[in-house]
C-alpha positions, 0 to 999 in steps of 0.5 A: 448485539451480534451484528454490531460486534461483526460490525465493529470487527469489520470496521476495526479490522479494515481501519488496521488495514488502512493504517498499514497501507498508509504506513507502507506507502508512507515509508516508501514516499520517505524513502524515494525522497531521500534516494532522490534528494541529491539530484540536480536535474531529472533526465526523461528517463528518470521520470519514466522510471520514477512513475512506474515506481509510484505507480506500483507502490500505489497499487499497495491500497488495492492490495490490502483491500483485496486481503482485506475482502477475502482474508484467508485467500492464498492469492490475496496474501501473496500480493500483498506480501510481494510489495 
């Protein structure tokens, strides 16, 4: 019984997580169209820029994976509050 209530938290704790990690990247996404929306024509350093952009914003999962793995780390916490 135990161990399908530690179990189950598991579960529930890193389905919550995936959910915020998808409602950030989500909100991100939104954002960068709606920055982006008024360009006629992408200049090569604005792809550049734009990839380093989603580059880093797609790190967000691995963030609050780590959060998730270890939970009460200061590191961990802190990654995942820098984005």
């Amino acid at each position: 019984m135990i161990f399908f209530v530690r179990t189950a938290f598991g579960l529930i704790l890193q389905s919550t997580i995936y959910f915020i990690s998808f409602a950030i990247v989500s909100q991100y996404w939104v954002y960068h169209q709606e920055l982006l929306s008024w360009i006629k024509k992408a200049t090569p350093m604005l792809t550049i820029t734009n990839i380093y952009y989603l580059c880093f914003i797609s790190l967000t999962p691995f963030a609050t994976s780590w959060l998730n793995d270890s939970f009460l780390s200061r590191d961990s916490a802190i990654a995942t509050a820098k984005r």
